[in-house]
C-alpha positions as CSV (number, residue, x, y, z in Angstrom):
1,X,0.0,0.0,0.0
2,X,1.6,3.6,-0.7
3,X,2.5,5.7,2.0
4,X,0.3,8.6,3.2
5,X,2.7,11.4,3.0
6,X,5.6,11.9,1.0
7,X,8.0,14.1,3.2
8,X,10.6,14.3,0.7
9,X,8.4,16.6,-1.5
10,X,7.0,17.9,2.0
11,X,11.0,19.4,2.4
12,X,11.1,20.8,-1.1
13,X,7.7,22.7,-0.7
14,X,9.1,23.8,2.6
15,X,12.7,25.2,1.0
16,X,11.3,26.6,-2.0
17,X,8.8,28.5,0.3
18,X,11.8,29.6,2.2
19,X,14.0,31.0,-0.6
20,X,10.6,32.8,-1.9
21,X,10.2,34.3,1.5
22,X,13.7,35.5,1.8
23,X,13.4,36.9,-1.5
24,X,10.8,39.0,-0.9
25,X,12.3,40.1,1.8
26,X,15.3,42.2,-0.2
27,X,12.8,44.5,-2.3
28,X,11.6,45.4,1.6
29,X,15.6,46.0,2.2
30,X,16.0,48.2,-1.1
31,X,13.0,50.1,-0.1
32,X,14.0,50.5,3.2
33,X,17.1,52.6,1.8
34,X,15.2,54.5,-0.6
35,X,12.9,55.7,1.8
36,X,15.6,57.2,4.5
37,X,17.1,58.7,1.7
38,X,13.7,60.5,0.4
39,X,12.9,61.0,4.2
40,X,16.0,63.3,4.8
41,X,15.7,65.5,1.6
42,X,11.8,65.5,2.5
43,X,13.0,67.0,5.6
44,X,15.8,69.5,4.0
45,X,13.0,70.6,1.7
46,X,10.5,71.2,4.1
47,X,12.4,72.6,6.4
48,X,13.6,75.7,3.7
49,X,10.1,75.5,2.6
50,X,9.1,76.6,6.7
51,X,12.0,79.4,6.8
52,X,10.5,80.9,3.1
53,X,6.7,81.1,3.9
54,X,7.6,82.4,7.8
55,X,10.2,85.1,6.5
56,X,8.0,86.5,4.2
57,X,4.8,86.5,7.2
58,X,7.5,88.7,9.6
59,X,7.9,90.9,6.4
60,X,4.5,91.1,5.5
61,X,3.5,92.1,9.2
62,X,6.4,94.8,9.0
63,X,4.9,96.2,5.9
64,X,1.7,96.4,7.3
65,X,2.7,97.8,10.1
66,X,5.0,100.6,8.5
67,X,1.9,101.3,6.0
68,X,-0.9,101.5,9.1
69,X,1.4,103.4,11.6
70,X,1.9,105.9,9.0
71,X,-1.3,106.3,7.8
72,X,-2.6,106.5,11.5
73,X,-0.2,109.6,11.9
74,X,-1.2,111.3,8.8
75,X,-4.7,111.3,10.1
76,X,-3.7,112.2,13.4
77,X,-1.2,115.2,12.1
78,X,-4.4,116.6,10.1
79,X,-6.8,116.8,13.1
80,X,-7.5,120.1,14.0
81,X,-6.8,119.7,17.7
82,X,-3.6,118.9,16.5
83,X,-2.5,121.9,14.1
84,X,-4.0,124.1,16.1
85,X,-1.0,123.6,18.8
86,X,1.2,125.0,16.3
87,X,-0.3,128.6,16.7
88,X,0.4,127.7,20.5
89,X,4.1,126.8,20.6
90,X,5.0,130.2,22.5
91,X,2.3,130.0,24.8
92,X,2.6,127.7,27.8
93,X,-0.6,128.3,29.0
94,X,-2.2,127.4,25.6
95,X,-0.2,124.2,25.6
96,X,-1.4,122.8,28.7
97,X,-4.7,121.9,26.9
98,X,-2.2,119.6,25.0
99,X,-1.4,116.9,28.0
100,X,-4.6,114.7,27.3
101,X,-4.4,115.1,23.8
102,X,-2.2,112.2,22.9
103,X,-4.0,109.6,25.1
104,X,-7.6,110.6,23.4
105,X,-5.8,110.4,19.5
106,X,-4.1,107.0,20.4
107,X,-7.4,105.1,21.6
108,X,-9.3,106.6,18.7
109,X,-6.7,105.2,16.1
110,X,-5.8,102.2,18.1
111,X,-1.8,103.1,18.8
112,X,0.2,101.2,20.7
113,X,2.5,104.3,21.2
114,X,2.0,108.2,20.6
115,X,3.5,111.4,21.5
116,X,3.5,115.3,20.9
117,X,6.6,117.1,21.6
118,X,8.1,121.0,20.5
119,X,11.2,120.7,19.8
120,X,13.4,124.1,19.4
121,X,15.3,124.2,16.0
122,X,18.0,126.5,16.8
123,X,19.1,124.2,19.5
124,X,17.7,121.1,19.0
125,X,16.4,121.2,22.6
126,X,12.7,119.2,23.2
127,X,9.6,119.3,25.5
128,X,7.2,116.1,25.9
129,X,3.7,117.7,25.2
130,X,1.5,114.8,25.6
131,X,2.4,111.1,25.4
132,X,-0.1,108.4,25.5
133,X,1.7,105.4,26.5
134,X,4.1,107.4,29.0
135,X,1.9,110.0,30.8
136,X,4.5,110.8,33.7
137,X,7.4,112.0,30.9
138,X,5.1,114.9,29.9
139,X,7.5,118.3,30.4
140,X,10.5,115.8,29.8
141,X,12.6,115.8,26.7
142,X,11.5,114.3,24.1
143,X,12.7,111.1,22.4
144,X,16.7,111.4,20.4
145,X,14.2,110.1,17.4
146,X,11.9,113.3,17.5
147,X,15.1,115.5,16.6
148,X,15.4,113.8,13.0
149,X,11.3,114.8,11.9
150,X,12.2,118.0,9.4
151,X,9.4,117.8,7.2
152,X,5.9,117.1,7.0
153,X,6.4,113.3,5.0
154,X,6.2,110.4,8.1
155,X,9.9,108.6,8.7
156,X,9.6,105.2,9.7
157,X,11.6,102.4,11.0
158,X,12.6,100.4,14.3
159,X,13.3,102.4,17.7
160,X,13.3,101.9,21.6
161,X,10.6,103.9,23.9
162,X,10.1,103.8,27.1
163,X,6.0,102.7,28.2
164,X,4.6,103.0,31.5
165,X,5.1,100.0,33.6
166,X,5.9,99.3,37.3
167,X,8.7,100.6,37.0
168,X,8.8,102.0,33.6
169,X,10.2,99.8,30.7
170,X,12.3,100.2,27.1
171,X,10.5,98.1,24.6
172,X,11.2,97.5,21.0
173,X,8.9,99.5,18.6
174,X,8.0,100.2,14.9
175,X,8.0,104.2,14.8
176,X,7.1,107.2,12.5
177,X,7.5,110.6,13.1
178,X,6.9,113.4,11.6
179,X,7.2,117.4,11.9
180,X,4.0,119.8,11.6
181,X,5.8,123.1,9.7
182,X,3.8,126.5,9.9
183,X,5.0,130.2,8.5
184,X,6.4,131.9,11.6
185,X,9.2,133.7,13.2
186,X,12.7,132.7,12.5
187,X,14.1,130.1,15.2
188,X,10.7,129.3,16.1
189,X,10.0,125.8,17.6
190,X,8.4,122.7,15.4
191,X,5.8,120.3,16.3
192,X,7.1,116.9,16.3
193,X,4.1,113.7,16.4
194,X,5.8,110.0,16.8
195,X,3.4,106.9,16.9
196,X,4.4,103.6,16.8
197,X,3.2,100.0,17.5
198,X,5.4,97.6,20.0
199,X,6.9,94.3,19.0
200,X,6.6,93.1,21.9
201,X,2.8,91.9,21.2
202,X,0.9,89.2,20.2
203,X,1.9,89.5,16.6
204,X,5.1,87.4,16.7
205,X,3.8,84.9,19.8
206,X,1.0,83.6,17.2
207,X,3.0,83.6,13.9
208,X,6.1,81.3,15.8
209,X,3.1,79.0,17.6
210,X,1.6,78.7,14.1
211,X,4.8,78.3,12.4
212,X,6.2,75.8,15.0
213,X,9.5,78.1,14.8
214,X,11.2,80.6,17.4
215,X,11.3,84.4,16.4
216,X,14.5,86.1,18.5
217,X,14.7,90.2,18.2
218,X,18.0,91.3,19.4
219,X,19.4,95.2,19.6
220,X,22.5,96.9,21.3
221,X,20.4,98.3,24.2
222,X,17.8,95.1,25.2
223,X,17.3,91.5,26.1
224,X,16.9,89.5,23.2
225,X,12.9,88.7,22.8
226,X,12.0,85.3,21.9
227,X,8.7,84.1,21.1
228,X,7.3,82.3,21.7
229,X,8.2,83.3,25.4
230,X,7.8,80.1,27.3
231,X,10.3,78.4,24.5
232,X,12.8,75.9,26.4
233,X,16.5,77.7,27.0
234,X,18.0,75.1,24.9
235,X,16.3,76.0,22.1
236,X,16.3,79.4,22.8
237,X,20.5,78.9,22.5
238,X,20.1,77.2,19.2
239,X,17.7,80.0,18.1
240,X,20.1,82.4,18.8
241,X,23.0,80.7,16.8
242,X,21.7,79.7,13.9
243,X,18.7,81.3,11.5
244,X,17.7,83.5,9.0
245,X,18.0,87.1,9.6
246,X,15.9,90.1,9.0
247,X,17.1,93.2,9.7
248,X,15.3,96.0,10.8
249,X,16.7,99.4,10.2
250,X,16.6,102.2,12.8
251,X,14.5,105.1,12.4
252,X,16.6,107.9,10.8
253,X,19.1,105.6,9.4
254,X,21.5,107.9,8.0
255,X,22.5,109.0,12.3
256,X,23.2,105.5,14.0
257,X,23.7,107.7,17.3
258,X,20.2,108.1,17.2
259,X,18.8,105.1,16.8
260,X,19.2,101.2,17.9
261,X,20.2,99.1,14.8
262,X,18.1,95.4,15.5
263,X,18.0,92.2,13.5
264,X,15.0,89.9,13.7
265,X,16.3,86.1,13.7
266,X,14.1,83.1,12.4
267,X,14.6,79.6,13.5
268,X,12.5,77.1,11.9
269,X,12.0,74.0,14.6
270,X,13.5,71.0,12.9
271,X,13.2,69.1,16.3
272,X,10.3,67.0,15.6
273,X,11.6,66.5,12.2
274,X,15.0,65.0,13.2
275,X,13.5,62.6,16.0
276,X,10.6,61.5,13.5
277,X,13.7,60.9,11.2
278,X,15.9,59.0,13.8
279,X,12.9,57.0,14.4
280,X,12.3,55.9,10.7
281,X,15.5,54.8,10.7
282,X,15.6,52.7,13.5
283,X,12.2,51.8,12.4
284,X,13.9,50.4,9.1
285,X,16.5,48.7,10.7
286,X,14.2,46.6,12.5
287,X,11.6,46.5,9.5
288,X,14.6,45.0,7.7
289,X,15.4,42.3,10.6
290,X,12.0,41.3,10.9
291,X,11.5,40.6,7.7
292,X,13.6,38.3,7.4
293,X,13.1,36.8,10.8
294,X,9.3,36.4,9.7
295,X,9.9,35.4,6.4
296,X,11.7,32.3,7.6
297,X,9.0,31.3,10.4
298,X,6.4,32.3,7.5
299,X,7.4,30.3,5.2
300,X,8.3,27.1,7.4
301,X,4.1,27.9,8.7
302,X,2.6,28.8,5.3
303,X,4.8,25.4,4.3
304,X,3.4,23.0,6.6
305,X,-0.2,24.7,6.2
306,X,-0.3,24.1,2.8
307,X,1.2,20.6,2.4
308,X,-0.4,19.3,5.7
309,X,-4.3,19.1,4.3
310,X,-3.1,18.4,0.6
311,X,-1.4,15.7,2.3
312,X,-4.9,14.7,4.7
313,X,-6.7,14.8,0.9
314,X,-4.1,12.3,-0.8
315,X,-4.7,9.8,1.5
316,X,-8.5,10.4,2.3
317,X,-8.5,9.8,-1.6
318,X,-7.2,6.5,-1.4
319,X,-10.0,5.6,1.5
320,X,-12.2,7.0,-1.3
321,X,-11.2,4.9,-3.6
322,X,-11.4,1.8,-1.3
323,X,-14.8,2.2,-1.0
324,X,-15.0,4.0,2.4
325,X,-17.5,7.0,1.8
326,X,-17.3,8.2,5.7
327,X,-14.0,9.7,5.4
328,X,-14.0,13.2,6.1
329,X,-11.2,16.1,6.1
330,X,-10.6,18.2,8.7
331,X,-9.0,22.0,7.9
332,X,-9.4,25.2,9.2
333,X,-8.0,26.9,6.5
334,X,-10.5,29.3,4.5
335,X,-8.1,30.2,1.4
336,X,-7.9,28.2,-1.5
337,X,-6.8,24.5,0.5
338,X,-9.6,25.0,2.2
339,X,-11.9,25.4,-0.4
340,X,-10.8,22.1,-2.0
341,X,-11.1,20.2,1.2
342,X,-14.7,22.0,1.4
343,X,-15.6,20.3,-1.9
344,X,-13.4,17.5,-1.4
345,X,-15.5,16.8,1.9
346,X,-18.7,17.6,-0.6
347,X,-18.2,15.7,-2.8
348,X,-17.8,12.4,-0.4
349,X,-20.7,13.8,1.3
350,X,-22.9,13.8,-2.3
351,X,-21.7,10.3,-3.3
352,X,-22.6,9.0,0.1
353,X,-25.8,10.6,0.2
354,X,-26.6,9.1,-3.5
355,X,-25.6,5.9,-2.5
356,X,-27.9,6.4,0.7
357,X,-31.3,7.6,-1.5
358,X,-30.2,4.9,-4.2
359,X,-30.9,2.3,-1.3
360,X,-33.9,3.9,0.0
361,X,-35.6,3.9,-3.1
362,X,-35.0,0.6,-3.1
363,X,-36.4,-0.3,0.1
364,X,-39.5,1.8,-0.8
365,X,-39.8,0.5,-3.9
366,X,-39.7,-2.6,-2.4
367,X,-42.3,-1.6,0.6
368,X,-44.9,-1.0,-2.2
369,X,-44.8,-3.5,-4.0
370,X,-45.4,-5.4,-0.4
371,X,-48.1,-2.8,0.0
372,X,-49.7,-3.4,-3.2
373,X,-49.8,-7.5,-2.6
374,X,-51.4,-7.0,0.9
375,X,-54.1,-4.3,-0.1
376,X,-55.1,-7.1,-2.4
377,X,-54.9,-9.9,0.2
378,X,-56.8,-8.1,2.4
379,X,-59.8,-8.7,0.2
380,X,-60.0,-11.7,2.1
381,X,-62.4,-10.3,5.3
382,X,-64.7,-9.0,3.0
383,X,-66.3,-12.5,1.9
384,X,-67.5,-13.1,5.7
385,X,-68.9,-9.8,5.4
386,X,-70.4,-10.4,2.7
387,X,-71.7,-14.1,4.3
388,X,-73.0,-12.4,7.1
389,X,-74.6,-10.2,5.1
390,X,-76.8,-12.1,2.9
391,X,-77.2,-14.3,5.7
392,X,-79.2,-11.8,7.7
393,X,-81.1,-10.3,4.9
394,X,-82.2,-13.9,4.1
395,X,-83.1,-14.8,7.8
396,X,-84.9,-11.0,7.7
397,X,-87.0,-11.5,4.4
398,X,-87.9,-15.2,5.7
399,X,-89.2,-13.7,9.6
400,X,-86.5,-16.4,11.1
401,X,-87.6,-16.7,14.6
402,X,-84.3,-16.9,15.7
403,X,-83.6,-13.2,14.0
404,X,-82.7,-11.4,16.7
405,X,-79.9,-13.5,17.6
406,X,-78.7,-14.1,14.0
407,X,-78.9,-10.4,13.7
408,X,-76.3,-9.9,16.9
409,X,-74.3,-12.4,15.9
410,X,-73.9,-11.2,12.0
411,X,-73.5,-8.0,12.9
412,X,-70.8,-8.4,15.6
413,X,-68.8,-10.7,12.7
414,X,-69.2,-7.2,10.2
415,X,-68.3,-4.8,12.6
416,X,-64.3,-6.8,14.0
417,X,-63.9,-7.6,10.2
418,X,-64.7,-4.2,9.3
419,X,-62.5,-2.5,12.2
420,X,-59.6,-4.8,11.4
421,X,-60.4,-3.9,8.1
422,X,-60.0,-0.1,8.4
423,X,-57.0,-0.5,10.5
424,X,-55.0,-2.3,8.2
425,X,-55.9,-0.1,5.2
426,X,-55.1,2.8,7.1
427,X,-51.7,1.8,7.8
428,X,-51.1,0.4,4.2
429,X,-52.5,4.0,2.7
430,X,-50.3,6.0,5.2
431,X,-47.0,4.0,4.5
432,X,-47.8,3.8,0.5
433,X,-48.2,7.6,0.2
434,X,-47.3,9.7,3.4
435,X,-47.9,13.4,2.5
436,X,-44.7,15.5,1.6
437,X,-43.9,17.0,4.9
438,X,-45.8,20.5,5.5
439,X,-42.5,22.4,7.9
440,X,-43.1,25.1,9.7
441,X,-41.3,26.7,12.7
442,X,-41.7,24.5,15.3
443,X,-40.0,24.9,19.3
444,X,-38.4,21.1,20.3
445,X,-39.4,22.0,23.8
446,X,-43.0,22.8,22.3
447,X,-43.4,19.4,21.0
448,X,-42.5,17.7,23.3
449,X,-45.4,19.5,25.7
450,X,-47.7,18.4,22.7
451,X,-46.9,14.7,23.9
452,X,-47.3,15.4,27.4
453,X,-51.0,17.1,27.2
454,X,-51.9,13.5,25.1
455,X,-51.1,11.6,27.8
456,X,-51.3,13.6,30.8
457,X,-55.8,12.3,31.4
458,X,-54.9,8.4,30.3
459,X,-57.1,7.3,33.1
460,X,-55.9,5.8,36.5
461,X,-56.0,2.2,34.2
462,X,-53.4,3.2,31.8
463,X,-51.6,5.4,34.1
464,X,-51.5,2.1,36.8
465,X,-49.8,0.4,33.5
466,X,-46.4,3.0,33.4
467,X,-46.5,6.3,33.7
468,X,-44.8,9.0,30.7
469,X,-41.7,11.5,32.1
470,X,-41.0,14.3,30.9
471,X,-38.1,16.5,33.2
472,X,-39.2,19.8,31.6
473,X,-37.3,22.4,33.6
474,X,-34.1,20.5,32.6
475,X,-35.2,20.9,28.8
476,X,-35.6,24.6,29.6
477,X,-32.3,24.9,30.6
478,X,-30.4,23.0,27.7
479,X,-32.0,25.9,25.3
480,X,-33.5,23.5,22.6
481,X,-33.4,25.3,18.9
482,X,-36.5,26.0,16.9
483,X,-37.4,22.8,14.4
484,X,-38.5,23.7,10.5
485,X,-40.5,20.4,10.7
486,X,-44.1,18.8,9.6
487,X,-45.8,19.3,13.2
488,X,-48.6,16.3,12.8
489,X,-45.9,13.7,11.0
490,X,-43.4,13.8,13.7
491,X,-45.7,13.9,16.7
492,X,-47.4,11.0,15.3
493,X,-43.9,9.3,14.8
494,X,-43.2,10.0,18.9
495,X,-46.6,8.7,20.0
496,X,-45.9,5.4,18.0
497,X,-42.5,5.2,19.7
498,X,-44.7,6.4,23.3
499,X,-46.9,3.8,22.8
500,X,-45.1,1.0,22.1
501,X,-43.2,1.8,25.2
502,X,-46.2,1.5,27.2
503,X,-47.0,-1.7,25.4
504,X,-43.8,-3.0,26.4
505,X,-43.5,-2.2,29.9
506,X,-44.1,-4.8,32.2
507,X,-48.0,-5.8,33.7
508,X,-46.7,-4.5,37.2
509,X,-45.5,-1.1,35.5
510,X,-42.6,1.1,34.3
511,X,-41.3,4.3,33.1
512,X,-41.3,5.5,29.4
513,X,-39.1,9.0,29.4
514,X,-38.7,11.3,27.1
515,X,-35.4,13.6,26.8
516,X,-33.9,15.4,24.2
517,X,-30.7,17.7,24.1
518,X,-28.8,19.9,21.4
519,X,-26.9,18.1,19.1
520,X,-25.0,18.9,16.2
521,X,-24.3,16.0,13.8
522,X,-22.6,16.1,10.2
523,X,-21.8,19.8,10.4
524,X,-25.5,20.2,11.0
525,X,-27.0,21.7,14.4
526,X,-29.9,20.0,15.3
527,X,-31.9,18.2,18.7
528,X,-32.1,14.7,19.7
529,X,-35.1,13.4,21.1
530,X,-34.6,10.1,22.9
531,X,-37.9,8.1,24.3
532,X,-36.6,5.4,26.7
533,X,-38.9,2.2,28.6
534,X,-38.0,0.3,31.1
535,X,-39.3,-2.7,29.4
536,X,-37.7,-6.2,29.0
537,X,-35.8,-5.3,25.8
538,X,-35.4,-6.0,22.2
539,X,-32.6,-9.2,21.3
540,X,-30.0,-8.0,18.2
541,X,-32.2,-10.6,15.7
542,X,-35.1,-8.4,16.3
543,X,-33.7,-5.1,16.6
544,X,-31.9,-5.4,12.8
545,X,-35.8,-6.1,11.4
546,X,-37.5,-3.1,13.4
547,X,-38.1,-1.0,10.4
548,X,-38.7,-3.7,8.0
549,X,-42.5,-3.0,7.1
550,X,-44.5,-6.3,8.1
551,X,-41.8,-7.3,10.9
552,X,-44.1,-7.3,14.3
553,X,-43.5,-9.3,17.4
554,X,-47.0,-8.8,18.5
555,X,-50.1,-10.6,18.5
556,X,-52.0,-8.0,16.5
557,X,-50.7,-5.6,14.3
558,X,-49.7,-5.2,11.2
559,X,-45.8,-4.3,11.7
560,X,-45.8,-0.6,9.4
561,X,-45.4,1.4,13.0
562,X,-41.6,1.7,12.8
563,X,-41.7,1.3,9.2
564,X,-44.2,4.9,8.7
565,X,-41.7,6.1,12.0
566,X,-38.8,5.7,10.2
567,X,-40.1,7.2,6.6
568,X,-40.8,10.5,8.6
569,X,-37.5,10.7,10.4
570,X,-35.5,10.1,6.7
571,X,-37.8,12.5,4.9
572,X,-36.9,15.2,7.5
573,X,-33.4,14.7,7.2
574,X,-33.0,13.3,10.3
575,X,-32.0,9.7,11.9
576,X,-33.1,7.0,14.2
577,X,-30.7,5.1,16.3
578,X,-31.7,2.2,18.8
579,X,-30.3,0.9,21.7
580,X,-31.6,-2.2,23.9
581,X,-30.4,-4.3,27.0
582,X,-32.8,-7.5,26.7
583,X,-34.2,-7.1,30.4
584,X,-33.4,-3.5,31.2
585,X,-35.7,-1.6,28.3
586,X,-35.0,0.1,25.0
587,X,-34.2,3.5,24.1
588,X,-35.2,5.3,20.4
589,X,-33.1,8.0,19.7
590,X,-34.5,10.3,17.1
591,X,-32.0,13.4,15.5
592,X,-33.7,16.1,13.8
593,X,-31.8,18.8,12.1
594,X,-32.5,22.2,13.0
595,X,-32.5,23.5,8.9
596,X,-32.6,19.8,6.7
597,X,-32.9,19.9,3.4
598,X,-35.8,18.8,1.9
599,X,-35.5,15.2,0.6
600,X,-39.3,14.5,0.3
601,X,-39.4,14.7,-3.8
602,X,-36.6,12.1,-3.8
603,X,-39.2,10.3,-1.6
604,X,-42.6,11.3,-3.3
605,X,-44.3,7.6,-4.4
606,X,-45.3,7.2,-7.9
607,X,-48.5,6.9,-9.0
């Protein structure tokens, strides 16, 4: 007999599935590579790409700021509150009306910084008029800026002023100023009007949190500002060493004793981007590693998967081909192997099933036929009918004075021959053509209560002769499934197998029980219903002739019982099993499926 498994081509499977493994494993490698190296210029481009788009937001805010500072101080410079101060200069009384007049100009144009000073042109000296954001200075000199204003066209650029604080502070600021000129005596003073807007606002804070970057302004005279302003002093060193620079130019460039040159440094965070990098490559590494590491167990798995049920198949083939049709393969696989042992295990299943109807067509065939002889044999009780019959119409027509008692006696022969009669053809017509089974939806637990209620008021006679039990709260508990079965059919199959338990039990009584549990059985979920007497058994001779229509070990009868029983369990789908001890009783085990298919036009008898 050949051998069940061949390991030899077991091992080459297994080391070609190896070699492919470890070959896929280098385009994983080569990618690997390619990716770090796309990674780091990904990073280089995105990280000039950062420092572009936030360079040109700090100038764009600078722009704006230079074009609405000086457009603020245009409007201010025009207001008639303000020129009139010019025809004021020599009066000092006149220019006391001048202290609030900064503060009320700055909230109504929304200045961060604004002033009004004279300042003297023959000597240059200066006098704080008004000043919004530094009421205390007003009577001090005025800014070194305010000096530089010598016509009536706004100068802009970067400055320090001093704001009111607790104690006063210097803070970086975007200024304009600009001189208001009017026709009068020589050596005269000049109206000077600075406004500005600080830097040390919200304007930078949100562009760097946006931006993920650190903006540092640095000048000869202050801290360096960095924003945002909680950024960690590491970074804040890094900021300040490398970056791209924008310089802002002081305001009246062309005197740098007069104003605080200041540069505007941009450092775009590449922090995240360097870790994310370091971590993609140690991410490869092991990418790389594991590959081949799982490649190897993968293939050794995938190996033995694969060849293990083809294997199972060869040699269930051979059991196949020996005739055994019970052979069944067992995979959990659900790719393609397992697809072929699914029909493999089909197609067993179909030829086993054929083979299965093939001989119960047989057998029915043959139970006609067997049929159609006895419903001609039983022809036979009609001709003492008949006898009886004629014999009482005779004694009638002839006044017999002995009528009466041939009456009783005739009609007592017609009435056993005609109830025999109408029992036997009942049977016959019920096992020649049963009805296709009618399924509905039927509870297991609910049919069984069916048989209960029929022989729950049997009379203290019957009940004296064994008595039917049924544990029901231990069938509530097992959680019986719902039954697509022919109601009527199979409850008249139970009360034959019921009844024939009572009939068996012993004149001093017994026990018939009915149980039934979940079962599943060929792949198929289903119940079991069991009916059990504690009769005096069934010998092996008899038990392989049970379901052999005519076979009956009783007096009277006609032996189709089992035979209709059994019909009704096939054309469900289902099974009957028996077991008997002769002495200790006999147990019917009937197995329904839950969902059978529906075999009862394989069964259908011909006309």
């Amino acid at each position: 007999m050949a051998s069940n498994s061949d390991p030899r081509g077991s091992h080459r499977l297994q080391t070609r599935m190896v070699i492919f493994f470890f070959a896929a494993a280098v385009p994983a490698m080569v990618a690997s590579g390619v990716a770090v190296l796309v990674f780091d210029r990904l990073i280089d481009r995105e990280t000039s790409t950062r420092a572009s788009r936030i360079t040109r937001e700090v100038n764009h805010i600078i722009r704006e700021e230079r074009r609405r500072v000086s457009a603020k101080l245009e409007a201010i410079v025009t207001h008639e509150t303000v020129r009139a101060l010019t025809l004021k200069l020599r009066d000092a009384n006149g220019l006391a009306d001048a202290e609030s007049l900064a503060a009320d100009r700055a909230v109504a144009h929304g200045l961060d910084v604004l002033g009004i000073a004279k300042v003297a042109v023959d000597d240059g000296t200066s006098e704080i008029l008004s000043s919004a954001h530094l009421p205390m200075s007003i009577g001090d000199p005025a800014p070194p800026f305010a000096s530089i204003a010598t016509s009536t066209t706004p100068v802009f650029g970067f400055a320090h002023e001093l704001v009111e604080a607790n104690p006063p502070k210097t803070v970086p600021v975007l200024m304009a100023v600009v001189t208001l000129s009017r026709r009068s005596a020589r050596g005269a003073p000049r109206l000077v009007v600075y406004a500005g807007t600080r830097l040390d606002d919200r304007r930078f804070e949100d562009l760097a949190r946006v931006a993920d970057a650190t903006l540092v302004l640095t000048s000869a005279d202050l801290e360096p500002l960095v924003f945002p302003q909680e950024t960690e002093p590491a970074l804040r060193a890094r900021a300040l060493e490398r970056g791209s620079t924008i310089r802002l130019m002081p305001i009246g460039e062309e005197s740098a004793t007069k104003g605080s040159p200041a540069e505007l440094r941009i450092y775009v965070h590449t922090t995240g981007l360097e870790e994310a990098r370091e971590t993609f490559l140690e991410l490869a590494a092991w990418l790389v590693v594991a590959s081949l590491l799982v490649g190897f167990i993968a293939s050794r798995v995938v190996a033995r998967h694969i060849t293990r049920p083809i294997l199972d198949l060869a040699s269930a083939a051979r059991k196949v081909g020996a005739g055994d049709l019970e052979v069944h393969v067992t995979t959990k696989s659900r790719d393609e192997v397992g697809i072929l042992v699914g029909v493999f295990n089909g197609m067993t299943r179909e030829i086993a099933e054929s083979r299965h109807r093939i001989q119960r067509a047989e057998r029915i065939a043959a139970w006609r036929e067997v049929a159609r002889r006895v419903a001609h044999e039983i022809k036979n009780p009609l001709f003492p009918i008949q006898m009886s019959i004629e014999t009482l119409r005779k004694s009638y027509a002839k006044k017999h004075e002995k009528f009466d008692a041939i009456f009783e006696e005739s009609t007592r022969t017609v009435l056993e021959e005609v109830r025999a009669l109408n029992q036997i053809v009942t049977e016959f017509s019920e096992f020649a053509r049963l009805p296709a089974p009618r399924r509905t939806d039927v509870p297991a637990l609910d049919l069984i209560d069916h048989i209960q209620r029929l022989y729950a008021n049997r009379g203290p006679e019957a009940s004296a002769r064994g008595e039917v039990v049924i544990d029901r709260a231990d069938l509530e508990r097992r959680g019986l499934p719902t039954l697509s079965i022919d109601r009527d059919q199979v409850s008249r199959a139970l009360l034959n197998l019921v009844k024939n338990g009572l009939e068996a039990l012993p004149e001093h009584g017994g026990v018939v029980r009915i149980d039934a549990e979940p079962m599943v059985r060929g792949g198929l979920e289903g119940v079991t219903i069991s009916v059990s007497d504690t009769g005096s058994g069934i010998d092996a001779e008899h038990r392989a002739k049970l379901f052999t229509p005519y076979f009956t070990t009783k007096t009277e009868g006609t032996g189709l019982g089992l035979a209709i029983v059994h019909r009704i369990i096939e054309e469900h789908g289902g099974a009957i099993d028996v077991e008997s001890v002769v002495g200790s009783g006999t147990t019917f085990r009937l197995w329904f499926p839950a969902h059978p298919p529906d075999v009862s036009q394989q069964l259908e008898p011909s006309s």
